[in-house]
ZAMARGU-4260 file (C-alpha; in steps of 0.2 Angstrom, whole numbers, plus 5000, padded with zeros to 4 digits):
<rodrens>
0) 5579/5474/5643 | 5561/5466/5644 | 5558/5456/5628 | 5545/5465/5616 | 5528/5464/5619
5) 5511/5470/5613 | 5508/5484/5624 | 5493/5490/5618 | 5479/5489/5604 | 5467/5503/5594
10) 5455/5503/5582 | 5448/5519/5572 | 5430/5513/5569 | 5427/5528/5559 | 5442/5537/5549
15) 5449/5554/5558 | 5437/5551/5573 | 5448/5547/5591 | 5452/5528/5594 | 5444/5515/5604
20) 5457/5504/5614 | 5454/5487/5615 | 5462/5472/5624 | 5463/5460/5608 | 5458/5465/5590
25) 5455/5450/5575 | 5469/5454/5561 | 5460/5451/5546 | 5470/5452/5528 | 5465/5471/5528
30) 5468/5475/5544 | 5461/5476/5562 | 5444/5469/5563 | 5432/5484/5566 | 5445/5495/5561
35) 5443/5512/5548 | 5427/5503/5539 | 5416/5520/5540 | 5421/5538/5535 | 5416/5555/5534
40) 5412/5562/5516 | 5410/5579/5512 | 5398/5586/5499 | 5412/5584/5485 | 5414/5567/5489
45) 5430/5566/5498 | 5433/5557/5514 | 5437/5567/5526 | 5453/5567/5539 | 5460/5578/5551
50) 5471/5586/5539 | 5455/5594/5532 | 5444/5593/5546 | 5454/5595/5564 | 5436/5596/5573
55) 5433/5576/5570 | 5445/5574/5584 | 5433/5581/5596 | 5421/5565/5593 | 5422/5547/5596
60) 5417/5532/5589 | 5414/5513/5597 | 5412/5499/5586 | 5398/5486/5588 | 5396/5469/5586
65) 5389/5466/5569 | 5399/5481/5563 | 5387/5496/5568 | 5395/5511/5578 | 5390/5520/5589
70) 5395/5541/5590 | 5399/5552/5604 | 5404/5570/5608 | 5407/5582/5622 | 5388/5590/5625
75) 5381/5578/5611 | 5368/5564/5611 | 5377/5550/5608 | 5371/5540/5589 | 5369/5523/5587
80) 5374/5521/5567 | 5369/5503/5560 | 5377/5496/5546 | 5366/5502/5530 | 5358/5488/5521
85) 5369/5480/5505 | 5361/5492/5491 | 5369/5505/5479 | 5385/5514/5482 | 5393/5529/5483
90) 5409/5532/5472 | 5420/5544/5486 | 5438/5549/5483 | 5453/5542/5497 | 5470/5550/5492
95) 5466/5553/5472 | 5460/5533/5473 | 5440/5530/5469 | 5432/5518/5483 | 5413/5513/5483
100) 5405/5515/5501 | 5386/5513/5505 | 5379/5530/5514 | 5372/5528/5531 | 5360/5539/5531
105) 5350/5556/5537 | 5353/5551/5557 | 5372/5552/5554 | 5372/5565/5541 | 5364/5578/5554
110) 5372/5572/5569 | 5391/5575/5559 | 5384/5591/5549 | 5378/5597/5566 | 5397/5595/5573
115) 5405/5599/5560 | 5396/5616/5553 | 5395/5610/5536 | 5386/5596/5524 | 5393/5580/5526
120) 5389/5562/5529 | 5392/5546/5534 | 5398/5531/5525 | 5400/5511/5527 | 5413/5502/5519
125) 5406/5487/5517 | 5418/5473/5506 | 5437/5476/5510 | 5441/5462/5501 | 5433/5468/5485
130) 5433/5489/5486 | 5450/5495/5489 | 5467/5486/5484 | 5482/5494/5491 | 5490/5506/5480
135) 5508/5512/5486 | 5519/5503/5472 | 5530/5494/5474 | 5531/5491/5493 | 5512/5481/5490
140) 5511/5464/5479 | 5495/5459/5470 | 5480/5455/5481 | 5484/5467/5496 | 5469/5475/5500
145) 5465/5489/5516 | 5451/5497/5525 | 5449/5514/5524 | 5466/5518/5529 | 5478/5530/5524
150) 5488/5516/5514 | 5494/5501/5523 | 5482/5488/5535 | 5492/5493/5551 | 5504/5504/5560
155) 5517/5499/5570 | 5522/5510/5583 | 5533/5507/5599 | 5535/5514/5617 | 5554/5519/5616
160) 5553/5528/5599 | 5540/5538/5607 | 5552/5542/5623 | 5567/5546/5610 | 5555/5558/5601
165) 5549/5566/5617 | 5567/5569/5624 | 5571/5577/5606 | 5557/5588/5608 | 5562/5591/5626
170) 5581/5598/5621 | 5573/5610/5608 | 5572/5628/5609 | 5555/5628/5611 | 5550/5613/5622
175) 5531/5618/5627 | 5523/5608/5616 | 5531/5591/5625 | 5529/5575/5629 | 5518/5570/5618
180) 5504/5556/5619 | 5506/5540/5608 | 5486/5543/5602 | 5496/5559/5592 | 5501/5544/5580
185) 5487/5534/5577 | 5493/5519/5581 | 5486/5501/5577 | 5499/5491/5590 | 5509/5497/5601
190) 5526/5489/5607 | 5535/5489/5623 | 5551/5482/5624 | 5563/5488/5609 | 5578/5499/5608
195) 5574/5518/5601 | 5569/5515/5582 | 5573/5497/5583 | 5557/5495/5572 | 5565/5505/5558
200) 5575/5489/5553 | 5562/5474/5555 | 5555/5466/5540 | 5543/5454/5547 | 5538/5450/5563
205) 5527/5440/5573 | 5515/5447/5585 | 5507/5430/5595 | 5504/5417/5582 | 5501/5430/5569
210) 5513/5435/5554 | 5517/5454/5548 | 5526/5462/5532 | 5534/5479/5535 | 5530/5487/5520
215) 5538/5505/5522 | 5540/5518/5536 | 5527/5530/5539 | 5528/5546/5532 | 5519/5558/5544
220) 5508/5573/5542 | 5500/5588/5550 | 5487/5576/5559 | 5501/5573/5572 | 5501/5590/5579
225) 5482/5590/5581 | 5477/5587/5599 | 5468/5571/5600 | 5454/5577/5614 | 5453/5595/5607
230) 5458/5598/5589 | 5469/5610/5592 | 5484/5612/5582 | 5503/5613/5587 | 5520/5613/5579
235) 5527/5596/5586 | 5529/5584/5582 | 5534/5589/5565 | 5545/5602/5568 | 5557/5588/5579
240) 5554/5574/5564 | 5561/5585/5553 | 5576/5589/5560 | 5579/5573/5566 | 5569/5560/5558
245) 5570/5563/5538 | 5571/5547/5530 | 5570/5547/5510 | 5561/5564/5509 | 5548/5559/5522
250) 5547/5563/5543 | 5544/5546/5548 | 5538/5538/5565 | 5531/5521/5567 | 5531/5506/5552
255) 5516/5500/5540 | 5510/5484/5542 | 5504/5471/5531 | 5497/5455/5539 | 5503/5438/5530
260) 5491/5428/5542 | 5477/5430/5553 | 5469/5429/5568 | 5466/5434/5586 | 5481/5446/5596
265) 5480/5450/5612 | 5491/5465/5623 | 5504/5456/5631 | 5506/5443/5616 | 5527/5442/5613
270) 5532/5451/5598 | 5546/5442/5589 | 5556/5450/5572 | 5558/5436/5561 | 5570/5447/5549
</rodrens>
């Protein structure tokens, strides 16, 4: 077997919005570097995801140098979003947990409102180090902070879990829905290389020269069985997971991550599990 390997790289520059591929991503102590730092509130305050809102995989987003992004949709101008101007914040609700973002304004807000068929808008994350501790005790230790991810920095995904899942799905009694694509999973790395769920019993690991705690296996959700080009809903991969993968209550594919050092990885960097 080839030895592990990064086999691929993603960024979500704006949460619930489809990923940008990269070839190397900076791991920052909150993640990858351009990487869930803008988000769509609705007119309660709550960020928005697919779970909610399944329409937000129909757009795109690209980050820019400097930390700007630019937003694109089939039959939409595309919108150039800078990053707003340090100034007063918005208090917005992530998972029951208060975060302060900094609104980016009418541009954005009508562009997504306009998509989306209802009053929302755009929103900058501006200080990771500062806005959002993690908060999933006691897989976190003081000091952890993240983006505007669901939980953890990362998520660890790798190429042969992804072709175990697809030839459980295949032996169901409704195979239709199959194979499924990795961007179902929202992955931050990718890795080639690995036995089938090998990734369930890492600890840490080493990805190039930089260090990785696995916090916990990811529990997944309805997001999964939302086409990433369309927004259209299915029934797998959930209804496989459950009957396969249910580990301490939760259907779980791929590992969070938390990185213990920084720097610059790269696809094809060697992946080593240091326990």
């Amino acid at each position: 077997m080839p030895k592990p390997a990064l086999h691929s790289l993603h960024i979500h520059p704006v949460k619930a919005l489809r990923a940008q591929t990269l070839p190397a991503a900076v791991v920052e102590p909150w993640g990858l570097a351009g990487d869930r730092r803008w988000a769509v509130i609705d007119d309660t305050g709550k960020v928005l995801t697919q779970r909610e809102e399944p329409r937000l995989a129909t757009a795109a987003a690209e980050a820019l140098p400097g930390g700007g992004v630019v937003l694109s949709a089939p039959g939409r101008e595309p919108l150039t979003v800078a990053p707003p101007e340090p100034g007063a914040t918005t208090a917005v609700r992530i998972f029951g947990q208060k975060v302060e973002l900094v609104s980016a304004g009418g541009e954005a807000r009508d562009w997504l409102g306009e998509l989306l068929g209802r009053e929302v808008f755009l929103a900058h994350l501006d200080d990771p180090a500062v806005r959002r501790p993690i908060d999933d005790p006691p897989y976190t230790s003081p000091g952890e902070t993240v983006t505007l991810a669901d939980r953890y920095p990362l998520l660890l995904t790798t190429l042969a879990s992804l072709d175990s899942l697809n030839a459980l799905i295949a032996r169901g009694d409704d195979a239709v829905e199959g194979p499924l694509p990795m961007n179902r999973f929202r992955p931050s790395v990718v890795v080639s290389g690995t036995g089938p769920w090998a990734e369930d019993d890492w600890n840490r690991l080493a990805i190039g020269e930089v260090v990785l705690r696995v916090a916990k296996g990811c529990g997944r959700c309805l997001v999964t069985t939302t086409d990433q080009a369309t927004g259209v809903r299915g029934r797998e991969p959930l209804r496989t997971l459950a009957a396969h993968r249910r580990l301490d209550g939760k259907l779980v594919f791929g590992q969070n991550l938390v990185p213990l050092t920084t720097g610059t990885i790269r696809v094809g960097d060697p992946v080593e599990v240091l326990d």
